[in-house]
Every structure is written in structure tokens, then in C-alpha cells.
N, C-alpha and C positions, 0 to 999 in steps of 0.2 A: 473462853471456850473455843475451843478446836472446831474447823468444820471446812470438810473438803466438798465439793459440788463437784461432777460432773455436769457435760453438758456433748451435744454433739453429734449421738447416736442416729439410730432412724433407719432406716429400710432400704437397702441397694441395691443392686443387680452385681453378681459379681462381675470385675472388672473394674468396677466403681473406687472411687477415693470416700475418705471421711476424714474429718480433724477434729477430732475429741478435746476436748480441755477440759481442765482439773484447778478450779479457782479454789486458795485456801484462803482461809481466815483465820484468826487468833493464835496464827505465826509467822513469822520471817521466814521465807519456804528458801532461801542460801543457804542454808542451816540445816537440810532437811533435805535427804537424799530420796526421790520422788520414785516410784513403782508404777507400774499399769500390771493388774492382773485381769486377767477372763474368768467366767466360770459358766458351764450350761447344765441344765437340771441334772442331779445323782450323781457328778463329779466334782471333782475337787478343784479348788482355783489354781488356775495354771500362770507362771509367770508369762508376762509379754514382753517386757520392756524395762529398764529401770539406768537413770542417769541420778551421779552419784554430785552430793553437796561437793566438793570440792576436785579442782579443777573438768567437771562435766563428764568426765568420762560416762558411756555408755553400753551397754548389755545388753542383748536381746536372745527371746526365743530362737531357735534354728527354724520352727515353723513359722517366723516372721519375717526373718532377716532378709534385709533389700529389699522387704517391702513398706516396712514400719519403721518409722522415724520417732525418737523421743526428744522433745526440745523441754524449756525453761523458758520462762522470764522471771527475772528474779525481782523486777521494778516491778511488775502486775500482779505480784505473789500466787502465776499462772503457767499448768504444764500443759504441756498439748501430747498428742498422739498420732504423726500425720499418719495413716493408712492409706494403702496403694494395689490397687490389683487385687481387691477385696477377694476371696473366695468363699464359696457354703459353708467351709470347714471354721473361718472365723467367728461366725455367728455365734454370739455368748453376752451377756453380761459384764461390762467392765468396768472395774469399780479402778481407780488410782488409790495410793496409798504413798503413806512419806513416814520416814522414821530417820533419827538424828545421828543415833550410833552405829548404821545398821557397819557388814564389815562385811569383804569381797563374797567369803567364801557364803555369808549367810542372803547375799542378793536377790536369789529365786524361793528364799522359802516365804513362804504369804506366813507364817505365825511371829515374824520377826517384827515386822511391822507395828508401828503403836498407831496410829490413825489412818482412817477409810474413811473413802465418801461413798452414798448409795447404790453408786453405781448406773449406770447407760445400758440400754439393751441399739446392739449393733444387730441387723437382719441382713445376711446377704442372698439375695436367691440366685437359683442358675439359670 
């Protein structure tokens, strides 16, 4: 059985940092090209972040970039999310996701993905 956890979220002031993590289980997450998406009520999940199973490369939102960091560990079967310079607009729901075949062009869509976890609620106030 599959099963991603976040962990991390909570309530900051913008300005603020957070580091999210994304522990799997009931896979080898090398193997498994890892996502962070958002989502806040009546919209759609938006990509964040996502580093790819082989050799790490990395992608991000343009609403993120320089400020969000996506790592691995591939001995903890653990991703993280550092977050930096939090702003209002971040605030959402972040769920990580990992999918084994995913391919360049298909990186931002959240239906490509085969396993999620529940998700973190991230709070930034101003």
C-alpha cells in the first residue's frame, strides 16, 4: 500500500520560512519523480515544485521561483519543500505527489500523477 504523509505546515507571518516534508511508504521514492502542488477553496490545484527520479533536475512555479526549494532524500524515502519569503498569496493546501513515468512536458499537470498524500494547510498572514 502506497502512502504519502505530509507534514510541516501551520500559520506564519509573511516573511516567514516553512519546510514541508513528504514521507512515502510502500515505495522506493528513486524511482518516483516527486511534485508539491497547492490548492485553495474553488480552484484548481496548482503546480509548485516538482524534481524529477533521475538525475534531480528541478522545476518550479514562476510564482515560487527563488523562493521555494524542492529537495529528496532518497535513504529516508523523504521530500521536503523549503519555503522562503512566505507571502498571503501562498496560503493553500499542499498536498506532494510522486508518479514513476511522469515525462517533462506532462510535470505541471496534477492528473498525471498516480499517488497523493492528504495534504498540509500552509497559513501566511500579512
Amino acid at each position: 500500500q502506497v502512502k504519502l504523509v505530509e507534514s510541516g505546515g501551520g500559520l506564519v507571518q509573511a516573511g516567514d520560512s516553512l519546510r514541508l516534508s513528504c514521507v512515502v511508504s510502500g515505495r522506493t521514492l528513486r524511482d518516483y519523480t516527486v511534485a508539491w502542488f497547492r490548492q485553495t477553496p474553488g480552484k484548481e490545484r496548482e503546480f509548485v515544485a516538482a524534481i524529477f527520479r533521475s538525475g534531480g533536475n528541478t522545476y518550479y512555479a514562476d510564482s515560487v521561483k527563488a523562493r521555494f526549494t524542492i529537495s529528496r532524500d532518497n535513504a529516508k524515502n523523504t521530500a521536503y519543500l523549503q519555503m522562503n519569503n512566505l507571502k498571503p498569496e501562498d496560503t493553500a493546501v499542499y498536498y506532494c505527489a510522486i508518479d514513476r513515468q511522469l515525462i517533462l512536458s506532462s510535470v505541471r499537470r496534477f492528473d498525471q500523477y498516480d499517488f497523493w498524500g492528504q495534504g498540509t494547510q500552509v497559513t501566511v498572514s500579512s
